[in-house]
C-alpha positions, 0 to 999 in steps of 0.5 A: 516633295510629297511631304512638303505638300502635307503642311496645313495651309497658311503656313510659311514653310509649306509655302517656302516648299512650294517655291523650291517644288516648282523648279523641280515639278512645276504642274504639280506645284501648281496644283498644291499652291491651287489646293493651299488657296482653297484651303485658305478661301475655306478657313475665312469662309467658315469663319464669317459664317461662325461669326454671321451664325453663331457668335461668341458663346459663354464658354469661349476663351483664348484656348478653345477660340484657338481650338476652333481654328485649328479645327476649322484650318484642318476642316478646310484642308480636308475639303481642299483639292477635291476633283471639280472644285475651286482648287482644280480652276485655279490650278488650270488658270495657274498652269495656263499662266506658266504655259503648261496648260493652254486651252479654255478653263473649265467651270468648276462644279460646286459642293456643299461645304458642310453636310445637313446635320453640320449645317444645323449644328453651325445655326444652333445659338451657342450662346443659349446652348452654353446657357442651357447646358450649364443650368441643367447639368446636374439634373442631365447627371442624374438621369445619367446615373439612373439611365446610362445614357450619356448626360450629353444625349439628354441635355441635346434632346432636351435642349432640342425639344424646349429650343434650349429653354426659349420654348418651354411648354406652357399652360394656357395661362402662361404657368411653366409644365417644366417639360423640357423633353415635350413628353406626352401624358398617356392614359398611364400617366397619373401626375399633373398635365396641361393642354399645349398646342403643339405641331405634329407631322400627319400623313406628311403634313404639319399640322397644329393640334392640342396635346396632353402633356405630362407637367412636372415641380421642377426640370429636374423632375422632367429629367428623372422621369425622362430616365424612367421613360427610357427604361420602358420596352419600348426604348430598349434600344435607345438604351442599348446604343450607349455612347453611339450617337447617331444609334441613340438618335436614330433609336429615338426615331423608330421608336416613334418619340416624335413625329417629325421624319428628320427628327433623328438628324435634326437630334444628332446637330443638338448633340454635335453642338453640345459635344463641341461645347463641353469639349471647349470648357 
């Protein structure tokens, strides 16, 4: 009976297997067809909110709509039949009906379906990531090759920090810096520079300041410079986290590359979306 119960949710047989369980075991069928009726509530939840949230991105097609679902049924199947949820009201209700369970029916608690950095990368514009992705794909290569961090980390960063290219750093007069990672212009720093004004967290408050930042001929020059700035000391272990990343983000973090506390978690929803996205093409 145990293997019957393993079917994803939705699917005839497993739903067969559940009649021909109930004769046999009736409470225990009746939790299973509770955890299939979560399972199911979550698989359309998840979908109206993809579709509220995200919408179709340009590199959507028949195979990774149907990968989404697939992930999105195994996803709700995971969350399904946890103590206190949806699952264990319907269950008791069930069970009530049959005459297996009298009494009142408890109040379920309810959890969050999506952990914070999942909720980020679900609000994340897939179809202005597509495009970012696409457009700087060649250049996040070449950083690539000259960092050994992987292609994937910088085009999430980079994308991060110019909101996928809707906020480029600007001069005053509107001309581009084409500085897609928002890198500083220290006192080392002997290239162009513009006066951006930009938001830091001090002492735990945003606050609008005026920062001077490095300004480059082309994104590409932001994503070569980029590499070099990540061979630096002081990214040593940026560099050394490899394909880890959540190691590479929290790097960035201890580093100090930003002053924003969640920067790290807020990185790892970019390179979550960008991983999803590669994988569907």
């Amino acid at each position: 009976m145990v293997a019957a119960f393993g079917a994803i949710a939705g699917d005839a047989r497993s739903l067969e297997a559940l009649r021909g369980a109930a004769s046999r075991d009736p409470k225990a069928a009746a939790k299973e067809a509770a955890k299939q009726f979560e399972a199911l509530f979550m698989q359309e939840l998840l979908k109206s909110m993809r579709a509220a949230q995200v919408g179709d991105g340009l590199l959507d097609n028949e195979g990774s709509r149907m990968g989404t679902e697939m992930l999105d049924a195994q996803m709700a199947v995971a969350f399904a039949g946890r103590a206190g949820g949806l699952s264990e009201l319907i269950a008791r209700q069930l069970e009530r009906q049959m005459g297996l369970h009298p009494g009142p029916i408890p109040k379920p608690e309810i959890k969050p379906l999506q952990t914070p950095a999942a909720a980020r990368a679900a609000r994340i514009p897939e179809r202005a990531a597509a495009a970012f992705m696409q457009r700087h794909e060649q250049a996040a290569q070449a950083a690539e090759r000259a960092s050994g961090i992987p292609a994937t980390f910088m085009l999430a960063q980079a994308g991060h920090e110019s909101g996928w290219g809707q906020r480029e750093l600007r001069r005053a007069d509107g001309t581009p810096t084409h500085n897609l990672f928002g890198i500083k212009a220290g006192a080392g720093w002997k290239g162009a520079t513009a006066e951006v004004t930009t938001t830091e967290v001090v002492d735990g408050q945003a606050r609008r300041v005026v920062q001077r930042f490095r300004a480059y001929a082309s994104h590409a020059e932001s994503f070569a410079d980029y590499a070099a700035l990540m061979h630096t000391q002081r990214y040593r272990a940026v560099r050394a986290a490899g394909g880890d990343a959540q190691a590479f983000a929290a790097g960035l973090q201890r580093a100090g590359y930003a002053t924003d506390p969640r920067y790290a978690d807020k990185l790892g929803g970019a390179i979550a979306t960008v991983q999803r996205l590669r994988a569907a093409t």
